[in-house]
C-alpha positions as CSV (number, residue, x, y, z in Angstrom):
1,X,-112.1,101.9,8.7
2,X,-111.7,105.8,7.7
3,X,-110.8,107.5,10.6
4,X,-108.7,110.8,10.5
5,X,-109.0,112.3,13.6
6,X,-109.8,110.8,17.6
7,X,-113.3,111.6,17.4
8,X,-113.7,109.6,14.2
9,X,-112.4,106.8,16.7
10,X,-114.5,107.7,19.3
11,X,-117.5,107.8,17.4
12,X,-116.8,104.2,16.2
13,X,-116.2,103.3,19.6
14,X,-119.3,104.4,20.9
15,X,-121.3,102.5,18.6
16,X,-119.5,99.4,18.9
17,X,-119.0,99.1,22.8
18,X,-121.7,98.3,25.5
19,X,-122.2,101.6,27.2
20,X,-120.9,101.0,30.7
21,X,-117.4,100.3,29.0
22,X,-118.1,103.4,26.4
23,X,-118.6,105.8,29.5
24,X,-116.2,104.6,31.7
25,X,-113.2,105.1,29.3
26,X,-115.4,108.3,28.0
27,X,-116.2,110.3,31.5
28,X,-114.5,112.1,34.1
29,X,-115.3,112.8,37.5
30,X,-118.5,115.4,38.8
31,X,-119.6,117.6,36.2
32,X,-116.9,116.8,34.0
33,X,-115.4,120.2,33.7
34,X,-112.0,119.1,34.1
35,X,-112.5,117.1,31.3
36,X,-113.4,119.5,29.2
37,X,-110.9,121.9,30.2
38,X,-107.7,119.7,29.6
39,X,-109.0,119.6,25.5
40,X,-110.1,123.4,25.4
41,X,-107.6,124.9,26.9
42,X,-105.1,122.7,24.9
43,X,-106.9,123.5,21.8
44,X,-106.4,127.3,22.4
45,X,-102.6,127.4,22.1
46,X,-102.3,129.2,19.0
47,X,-98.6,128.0,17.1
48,X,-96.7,130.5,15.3
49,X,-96.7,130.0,11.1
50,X,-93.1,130.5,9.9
51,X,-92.2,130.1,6.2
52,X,-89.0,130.0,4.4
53,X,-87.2,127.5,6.4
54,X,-85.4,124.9,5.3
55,X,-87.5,121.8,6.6
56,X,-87.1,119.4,4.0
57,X,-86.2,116.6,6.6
58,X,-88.3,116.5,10.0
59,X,-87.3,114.3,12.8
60,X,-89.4,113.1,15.3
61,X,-87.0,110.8,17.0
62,X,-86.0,111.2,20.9
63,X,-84.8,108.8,23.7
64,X,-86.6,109.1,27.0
65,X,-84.7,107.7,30.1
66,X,-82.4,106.2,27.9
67,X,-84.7,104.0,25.3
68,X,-85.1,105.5,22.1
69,X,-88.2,106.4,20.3
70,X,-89.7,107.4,17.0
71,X,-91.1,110.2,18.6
72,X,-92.3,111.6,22.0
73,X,-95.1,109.5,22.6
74,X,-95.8,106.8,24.8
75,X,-99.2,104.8,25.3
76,X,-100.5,105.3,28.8
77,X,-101.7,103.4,31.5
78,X,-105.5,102.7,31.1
79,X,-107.0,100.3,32.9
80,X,-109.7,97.7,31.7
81,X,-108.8,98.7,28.1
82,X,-108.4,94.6,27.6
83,X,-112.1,95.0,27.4
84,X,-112.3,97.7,24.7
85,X,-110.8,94.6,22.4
86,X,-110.0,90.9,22.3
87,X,-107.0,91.0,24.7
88,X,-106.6,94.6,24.4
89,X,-103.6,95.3,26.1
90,X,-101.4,92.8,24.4
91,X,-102.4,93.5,20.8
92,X,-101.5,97.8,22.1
93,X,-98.4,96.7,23.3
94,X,-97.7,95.1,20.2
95,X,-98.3,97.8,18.0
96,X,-96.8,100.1,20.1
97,X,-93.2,98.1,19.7
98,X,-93.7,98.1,15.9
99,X,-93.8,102.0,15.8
100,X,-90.8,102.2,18.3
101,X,-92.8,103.7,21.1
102,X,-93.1,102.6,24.8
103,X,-96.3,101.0,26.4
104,X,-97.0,101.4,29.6
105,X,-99.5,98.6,31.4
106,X,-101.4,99.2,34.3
107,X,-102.2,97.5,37.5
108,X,-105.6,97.1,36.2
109,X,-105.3,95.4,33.2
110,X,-106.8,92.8,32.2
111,X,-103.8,90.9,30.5
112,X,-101.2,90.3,33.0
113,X,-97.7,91.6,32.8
114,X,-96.3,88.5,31.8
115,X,-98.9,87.9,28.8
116,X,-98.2,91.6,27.6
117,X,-94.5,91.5,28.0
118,X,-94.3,88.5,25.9
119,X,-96.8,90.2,23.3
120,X,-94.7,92.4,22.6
121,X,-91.3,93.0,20.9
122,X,-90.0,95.8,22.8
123,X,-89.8,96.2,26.9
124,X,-92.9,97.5,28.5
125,X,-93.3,100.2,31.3
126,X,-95.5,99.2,34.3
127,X,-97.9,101.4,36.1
128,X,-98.7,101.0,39.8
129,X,-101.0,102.5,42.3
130,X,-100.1,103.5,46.1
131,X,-102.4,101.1,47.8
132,X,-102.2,99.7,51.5
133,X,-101.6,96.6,50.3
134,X,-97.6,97.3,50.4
135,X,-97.0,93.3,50.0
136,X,-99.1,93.2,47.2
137,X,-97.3,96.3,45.7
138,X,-93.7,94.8,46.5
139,X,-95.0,91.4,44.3
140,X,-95.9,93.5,41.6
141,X,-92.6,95.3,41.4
142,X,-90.4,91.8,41.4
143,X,-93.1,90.2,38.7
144,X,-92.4,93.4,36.9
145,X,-88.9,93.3,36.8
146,X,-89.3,89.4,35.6
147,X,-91.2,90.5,33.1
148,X,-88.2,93.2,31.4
149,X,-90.4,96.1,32.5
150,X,-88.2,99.2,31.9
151,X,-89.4,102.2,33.8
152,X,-92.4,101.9,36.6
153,X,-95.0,104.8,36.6
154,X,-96.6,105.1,39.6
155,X,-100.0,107.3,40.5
156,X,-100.0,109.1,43.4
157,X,-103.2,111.0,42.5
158,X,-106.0,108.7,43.8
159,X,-105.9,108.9,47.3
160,X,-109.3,108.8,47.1
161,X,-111.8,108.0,43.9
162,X,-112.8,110.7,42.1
163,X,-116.8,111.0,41.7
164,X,-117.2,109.3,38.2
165,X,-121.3,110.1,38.1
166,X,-121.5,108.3,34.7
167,X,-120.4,104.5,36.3
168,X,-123.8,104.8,38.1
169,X,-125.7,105.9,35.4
170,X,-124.2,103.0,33.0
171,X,-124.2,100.1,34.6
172,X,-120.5,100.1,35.8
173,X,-122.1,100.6,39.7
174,X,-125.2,101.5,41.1
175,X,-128.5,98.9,41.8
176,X,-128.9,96.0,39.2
177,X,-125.7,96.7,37.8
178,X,-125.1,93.4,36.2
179,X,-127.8,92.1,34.7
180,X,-127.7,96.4,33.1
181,X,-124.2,95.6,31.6
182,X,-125.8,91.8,30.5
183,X,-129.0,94.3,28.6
184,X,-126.2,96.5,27.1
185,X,-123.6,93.3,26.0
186,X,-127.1,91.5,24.2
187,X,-127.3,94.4,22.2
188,X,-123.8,94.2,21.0
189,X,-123.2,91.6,19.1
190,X,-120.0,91.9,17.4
191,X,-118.6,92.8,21.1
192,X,-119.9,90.3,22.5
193,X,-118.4,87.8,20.0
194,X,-115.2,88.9,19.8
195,X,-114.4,90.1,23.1
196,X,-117.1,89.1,25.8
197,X,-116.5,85.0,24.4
198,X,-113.2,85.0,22.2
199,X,-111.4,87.4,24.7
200,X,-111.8,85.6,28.0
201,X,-110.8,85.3,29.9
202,X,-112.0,88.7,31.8
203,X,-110.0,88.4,35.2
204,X,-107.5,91.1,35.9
205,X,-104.4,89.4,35.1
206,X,-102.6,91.6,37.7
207,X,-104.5,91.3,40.6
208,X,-105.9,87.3,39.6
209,X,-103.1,86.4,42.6
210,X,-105.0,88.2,45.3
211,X,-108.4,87.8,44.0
212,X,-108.8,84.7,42.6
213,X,-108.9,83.3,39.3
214,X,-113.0,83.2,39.0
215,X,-113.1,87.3,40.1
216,X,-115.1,89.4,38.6
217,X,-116.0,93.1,37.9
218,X,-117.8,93.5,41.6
219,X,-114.7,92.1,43.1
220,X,-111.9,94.2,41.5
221,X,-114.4,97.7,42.1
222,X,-114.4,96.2,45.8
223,X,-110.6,95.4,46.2
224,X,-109.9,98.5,44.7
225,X,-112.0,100.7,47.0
226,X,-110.9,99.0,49.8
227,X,-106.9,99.5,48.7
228,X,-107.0,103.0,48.1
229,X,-104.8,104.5,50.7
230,X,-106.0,108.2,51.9
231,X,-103.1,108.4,54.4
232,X,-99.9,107.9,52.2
233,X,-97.4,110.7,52.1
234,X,-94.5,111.2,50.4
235,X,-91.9,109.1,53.1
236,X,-94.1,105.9,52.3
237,X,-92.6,105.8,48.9
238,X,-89.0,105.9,49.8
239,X,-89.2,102.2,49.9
240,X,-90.5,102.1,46.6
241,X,-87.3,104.1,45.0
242,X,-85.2,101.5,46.9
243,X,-87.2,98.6,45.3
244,X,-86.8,99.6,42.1
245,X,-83.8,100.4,40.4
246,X,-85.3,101.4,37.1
247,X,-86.6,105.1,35.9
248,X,-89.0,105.9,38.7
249,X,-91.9,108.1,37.4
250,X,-94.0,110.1,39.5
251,X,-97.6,110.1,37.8
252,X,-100.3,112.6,38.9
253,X,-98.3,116.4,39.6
254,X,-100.5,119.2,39.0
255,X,-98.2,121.8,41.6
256,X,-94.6,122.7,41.5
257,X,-94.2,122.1,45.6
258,X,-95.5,118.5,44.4
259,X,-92.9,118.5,41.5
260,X,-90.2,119.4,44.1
261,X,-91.1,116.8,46.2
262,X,-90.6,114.2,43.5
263,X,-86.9,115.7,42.8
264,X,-86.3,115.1,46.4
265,X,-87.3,111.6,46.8
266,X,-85.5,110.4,44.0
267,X,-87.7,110.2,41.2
268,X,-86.7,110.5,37.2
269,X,-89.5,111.6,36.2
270,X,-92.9,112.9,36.7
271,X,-96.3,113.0,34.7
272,X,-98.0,116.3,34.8
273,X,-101.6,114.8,35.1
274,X,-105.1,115.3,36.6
275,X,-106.0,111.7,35.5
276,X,-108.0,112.9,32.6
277,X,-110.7,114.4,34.3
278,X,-111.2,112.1,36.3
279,X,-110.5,112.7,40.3
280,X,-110.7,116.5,41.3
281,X,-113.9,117.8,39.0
282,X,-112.2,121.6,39.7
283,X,-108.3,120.9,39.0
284,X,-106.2,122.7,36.6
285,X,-106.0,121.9,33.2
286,X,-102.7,119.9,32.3
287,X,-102.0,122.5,29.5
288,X,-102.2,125.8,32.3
289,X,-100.3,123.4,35.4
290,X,-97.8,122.2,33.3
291,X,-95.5,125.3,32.5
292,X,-94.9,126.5,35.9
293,X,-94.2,122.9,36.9
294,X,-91.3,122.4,34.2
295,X,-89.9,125.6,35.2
296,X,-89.6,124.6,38.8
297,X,-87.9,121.0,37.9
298,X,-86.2,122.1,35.3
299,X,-83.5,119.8,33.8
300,X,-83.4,117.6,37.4
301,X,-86.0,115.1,36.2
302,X,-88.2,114.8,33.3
303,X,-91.5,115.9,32.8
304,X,-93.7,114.6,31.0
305,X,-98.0,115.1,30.6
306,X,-101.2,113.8,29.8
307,X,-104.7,114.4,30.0
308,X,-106.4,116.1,26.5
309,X,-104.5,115.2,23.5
310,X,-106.0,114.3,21.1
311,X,-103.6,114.8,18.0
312,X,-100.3,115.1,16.7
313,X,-101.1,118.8,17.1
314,X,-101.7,118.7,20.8
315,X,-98.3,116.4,21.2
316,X,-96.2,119.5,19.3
317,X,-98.9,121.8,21.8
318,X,-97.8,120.1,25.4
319,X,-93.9,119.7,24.2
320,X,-93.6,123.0,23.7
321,X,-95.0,124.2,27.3
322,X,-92.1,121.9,28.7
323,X,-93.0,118.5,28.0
324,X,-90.1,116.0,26.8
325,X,-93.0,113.2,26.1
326,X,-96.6,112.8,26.6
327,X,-98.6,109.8,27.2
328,X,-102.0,108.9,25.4
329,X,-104.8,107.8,27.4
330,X,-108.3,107.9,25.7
331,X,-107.1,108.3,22.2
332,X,-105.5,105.2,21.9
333,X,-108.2,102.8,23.6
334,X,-111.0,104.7,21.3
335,X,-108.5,103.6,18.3
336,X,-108.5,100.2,20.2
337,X,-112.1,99.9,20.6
338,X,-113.1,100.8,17.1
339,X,-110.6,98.6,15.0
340,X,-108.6,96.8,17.6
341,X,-104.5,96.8,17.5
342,X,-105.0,97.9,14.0
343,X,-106.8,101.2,14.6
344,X,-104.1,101.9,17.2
345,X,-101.6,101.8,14.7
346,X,-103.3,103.6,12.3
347,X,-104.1,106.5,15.5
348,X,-100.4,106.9,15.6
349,X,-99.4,107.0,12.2
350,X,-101.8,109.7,12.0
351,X,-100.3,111.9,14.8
352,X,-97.3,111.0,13.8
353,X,-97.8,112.8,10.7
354,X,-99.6,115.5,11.9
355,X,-96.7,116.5,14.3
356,X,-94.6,116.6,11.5
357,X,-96.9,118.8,9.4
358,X,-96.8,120.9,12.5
359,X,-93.6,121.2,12.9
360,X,-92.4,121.9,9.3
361,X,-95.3,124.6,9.2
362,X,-94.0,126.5,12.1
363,X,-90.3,125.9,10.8
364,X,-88.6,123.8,13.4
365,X,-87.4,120.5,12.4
366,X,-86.3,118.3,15.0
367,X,-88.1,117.9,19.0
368,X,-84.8,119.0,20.8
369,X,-85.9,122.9,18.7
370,X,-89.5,122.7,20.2
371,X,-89.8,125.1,23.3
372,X,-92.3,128.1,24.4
373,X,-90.7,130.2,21.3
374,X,-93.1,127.8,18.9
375,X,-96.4,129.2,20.4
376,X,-98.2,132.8,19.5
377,X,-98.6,135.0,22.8
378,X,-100.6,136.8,20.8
């Protein structure tokens, strides 16, 4: 397909994909204000034009937590995207290895750690919620550490669900949901043929130990809801940084007393990250948290962000408020949805190229010369 930007993608994946799986990967959480104000205000940061410099040879490569990597990018955690194509995580993964980048799986996925880790050619991150289920939690950590997972990401921001309005609307939730998402699968055809019959099968390859190997959509929402843990403080993950001896990444910071916290218990890294949107309706924008945050770490773990990139530009955008990576949510699994493992690859070689445009426009040539100097106060 012709696609040279994310909306072109998400276009394409809206008119492919029944609308309860369009929505969910589309929404955010009330009024979806936060959602709107991760891409605005990212969009807003002017970069400074410099000419005359010698940029004849651009460099995009880095290492994050000792792996290293085309460029700054990593694939993030999104669950259910093994819906948005015929064993969607697996075929990311795979491209993901082939253009030297991480891919980090989540608890929610629909291929299993084991099936993704042997998909691809490259180790795999792993993503994991804080859930009252602590066995559960400690099985997942040895199955990752089976699997060759190299860092584990884990998301401290869902305490609670956020209030996703557009599940009920669609089908996802809400009176008669399943025979709505039946109505909406009938009328996609090519969907339905190559993932609802050739992808199966649909259990979430995760969480198939706990739930059994005939669960289905209603199950996970209810195992989920039931998991989430609203007491959990920051002394019920110490066991978690003993577990695991990997890169420890702490996935959902939006304050710099949270980011402090995170140095003291141990952690590598962190994710500057309001889930996309989707939990708090009336949090900060990653772009406007994310300065003060790297300021108040500084070089004693490293940050990284989400939430609201949508091109190469926006990569260059959140490296130079203090970033040393960002992670792709929607923009990948819209590249997924419209054209499978194929339009993934074709999303990053696009914002691949567009960071290097960037950055030979504003004269810098390597990522280690991207800092705060690159963007116009003006």
């Amino acid at each position: 397909m012709i696609a040279t930007s994310t909306e072109d993608f998400r276009q394409a994946a809206k008119r492919r994909l029944p609308r309860f799986l369009f929505d969910y990967i589309d929404g955010g959480a009330g009024d979806e204000g936060a959602l709107r104000r991760n891409v605005a205000d990212l969009s807003t940061l002017a970069v400074r034009q410099r000419v005359l410099k010698d940029v004849g040879g651009v460099d995009l490569t880095t290492s994050l937590f000792g792996q290293s990597l085309a460029a700054p990018i990593v694939l993030g955690p999104v669950g259910l995207s093994g819906m948005y194509a015929r064993r969607g995580e697996a075929q990311a993964a795979r491209v993901a290895a082939q253009r030297g980048l991480p891919f980090c799986l989540s608890t929610v996925s629909v291929c299993g750690l084991e099936e993704v880790a042997a998909a691809s050619a490259a180790p795999i991150w792993f993503q994991l919620y804080v859930i009252r289920d602590r066995g559960f939690m400690r099985d997942l950590i040895a199955r990752a550490k089976q699997a060759g997972a190299t860092a584990m990401v884990f998301t401290v921001d869902m305490p609670v669900p956020g209030a996703r309005r557009r599940d009920a609307h669609s089908g996802l939730s809400g009176p008669h949901a399943a025979w709505r998402r039946y109505l909406q699968v009938a009328g996609k055809p090519a969907w339905a043929w190559d993932v609802g019959l050739r992808g199966r099968p649909h259990q979430l390859g995760n969480i198939a130990p706990v739930l059994g190997q005939a669960s289905g959509l209603e199950d996970f929402m209810g195992w989920l809801g039931a998991n989430f843990d609203p007491t959990v403080q920051w002394r019920d993950l110490e066991w978690i940084r003993e577990a695991w001896d990997g890169p420890l990444i702490i996935k959902g910071i939006l304050d710099p007393d949270d980011a402090r916290d995170a140095v003291r218990l141990g952690a590598d890294g962190l994710v500057v990250s309001n889930h996309g949107g989707r939990q708090l309706d009336g949090a900060l924008s990653t772009a406007r948290a994310l300065p003060s945050i790297a300021e108040a770490v500084g070089d004693q773990l490293t940050v990284l962000a989400d939430s609201g990139v949508r091109s190469g530009l926006d990569v260059v955008r959140m490296l130079a408020l203090g970033a040393k990576g960002v992670l792709l949510g929607r923009a990948w699994v819209y590249a997924l949805a419209a054209a499978g493992g194929g339009g993934v690859g074709q999303l990053l070689d696009m914002m691949m190229a567009e960071m290097r445009t960037t950055l030979a426009l504003s004269g810098v040539t390597t990522i280690a010369d991207i800092d705060r100097g690159l963007l116009d106060p003006r």
